[in-house]
C-alpha positions, -999 to +999 in steps of 0.1 A: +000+000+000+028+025+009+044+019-025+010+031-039+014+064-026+046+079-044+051+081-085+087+094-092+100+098-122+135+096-130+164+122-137+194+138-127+189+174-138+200+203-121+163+204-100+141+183-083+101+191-087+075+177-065+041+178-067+022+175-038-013+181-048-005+159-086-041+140-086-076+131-070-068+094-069-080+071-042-057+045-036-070+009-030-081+008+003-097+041+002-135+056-020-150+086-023-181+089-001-212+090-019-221+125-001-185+139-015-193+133-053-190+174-061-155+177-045-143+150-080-125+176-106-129+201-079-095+218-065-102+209-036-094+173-042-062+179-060-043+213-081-056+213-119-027+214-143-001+204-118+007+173-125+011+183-161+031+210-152+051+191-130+058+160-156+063+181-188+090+202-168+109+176-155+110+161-189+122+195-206+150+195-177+152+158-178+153+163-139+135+140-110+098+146-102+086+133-068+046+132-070+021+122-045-003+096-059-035+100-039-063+133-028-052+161-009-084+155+012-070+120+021-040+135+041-024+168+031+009+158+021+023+196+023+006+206+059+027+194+085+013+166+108+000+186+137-017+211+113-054+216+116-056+210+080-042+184+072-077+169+071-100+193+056-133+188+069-149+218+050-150+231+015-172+262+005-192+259+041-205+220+034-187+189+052-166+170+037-176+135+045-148+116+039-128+135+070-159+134+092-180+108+095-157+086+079-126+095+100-115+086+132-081+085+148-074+050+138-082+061+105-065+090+112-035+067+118-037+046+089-034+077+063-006+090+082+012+059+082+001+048+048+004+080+026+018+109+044+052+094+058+054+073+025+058+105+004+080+122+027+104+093+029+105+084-009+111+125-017+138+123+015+160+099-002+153+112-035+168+143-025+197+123-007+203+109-043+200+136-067+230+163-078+199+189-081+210+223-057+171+235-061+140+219-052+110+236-068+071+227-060+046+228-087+005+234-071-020+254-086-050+275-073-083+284-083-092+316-104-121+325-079-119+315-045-150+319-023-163+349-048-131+364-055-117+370-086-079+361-086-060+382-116-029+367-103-014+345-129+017+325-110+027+334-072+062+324-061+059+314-028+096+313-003+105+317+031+145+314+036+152+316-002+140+351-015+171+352-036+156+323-056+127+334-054+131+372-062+150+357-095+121+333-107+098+361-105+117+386-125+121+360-153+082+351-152+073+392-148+100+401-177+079+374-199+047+398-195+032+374-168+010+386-139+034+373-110+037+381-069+061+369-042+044+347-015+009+353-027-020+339-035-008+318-001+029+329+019+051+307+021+062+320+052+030+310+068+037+268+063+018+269+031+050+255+010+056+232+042+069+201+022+097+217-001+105+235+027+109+209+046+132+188+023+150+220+010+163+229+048+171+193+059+189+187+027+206+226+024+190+233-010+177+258-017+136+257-023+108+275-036+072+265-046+055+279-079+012+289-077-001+288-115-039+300-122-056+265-130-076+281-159-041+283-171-021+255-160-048+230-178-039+252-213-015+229-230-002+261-255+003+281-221+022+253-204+044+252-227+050+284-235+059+281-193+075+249-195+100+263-221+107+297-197+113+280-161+135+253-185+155+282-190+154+299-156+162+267-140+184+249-168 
């Protein structure tokens, strides 16, 4: 089951990209409650675009890609384990039934020991194994978020590496894209927990990218993207 949790693919370029957030899978063992059918395609099961993102990058770089392989709403593989959302039991004021009635802490338990510290330790020693001196994290976000309109295009999001950060945002605003540091979410506030994480413990450097899903699901804008951060990070 734990080896069900992780799909890497293989490189030795000069980054490593995960993807925390890469699908709405259920692994065996796990459904989707009949009451949670609207959260399918939804982002609050997984980040639109990111897996494509994520894999069509790492093949332009021919780098490593470390990808989780199951919901965000299973077990939040970017909160860290004593967050109070690492199991969302809300989305847009309705329950989410799959983290209420159909969680307790065994349960609790069994995705932590299953999923969550699976991914971690497969990106741990992918990390220990790669020549990469960045890790980058590809996730997405919504273009309207509980009635707001976001004209954000990609947010960088850093909290020890502003550097990087400040440098991937000048290539992406000199390309005429609509680009902030540490917004729509701040990485300084544990919303970029898992490169951060693996960047520190490793003494890379780390930063996570936010791309618009309206544009991270357009295959002419990906790889009009693809073919920039190949550049920025080649």
């Amino acid at each position: 089951m734990t080896a069900d949790a992780v799909e890497e693919i293989p490189g030795d370029g000069p980054v490593l990209i995960t993807c925390e957030h890469a699908t709405e899978r259920m692994p065996p063992g796990w459904s989707w409650p009949e009451e949670d059918a609207w959260l399918i395609g939804t982002h609050w099961a997984y980040d639109l675009g990111a897996r494509e993102v994520t894999v069509e990058l790492a093949h332009a770089l021919g780098a490593r890609a470390v990808l989780a392989r199951y919901s965000r709403l299973l077990v939040d593989p970017n909160r860290d384990e004593r967050s109070e959302t690492l199991f969302r039991d809300r989305a847009e004021d309705r329950p989410v039934h799959l983290n209420t009635t159909h969680l307790d802490a065994a349960e609790r338990r069994r995705r932590v020991e299953h999923l969550l510290r699976p991914y971690h330790a497969r990106l741990s020693r992918s990390v220990r194994g790669s020549r990469a001196s960045t890790l980058v994290a590809i996730h997405s976000f919504t273009p309207v978020y509980e009635g707001e309109v976001r004209e954000l295009e990609i947010g960088v999001l850093y909290d020890h590496d502003e550097a990087l950060a400040r440098r991937a945002a000048e290539a992406l605003d000199g390309a005429g894209l609509r680009v902030a540091l540490n917004e729509p979410y701040s990485g300084k506030d544990g919303m970029m927990y898992s490169i951060d994480r693996h960047a520190r413990a490793s003494g890379r450097a780390g930063i996570e990218l936010e791309i618009r899903q309206d544009l991270a699901t357009d295959p002419d804008f990906r790889a009009d993207l693809v073919a920039l951060l190949a550049r920025l990070f080649g």
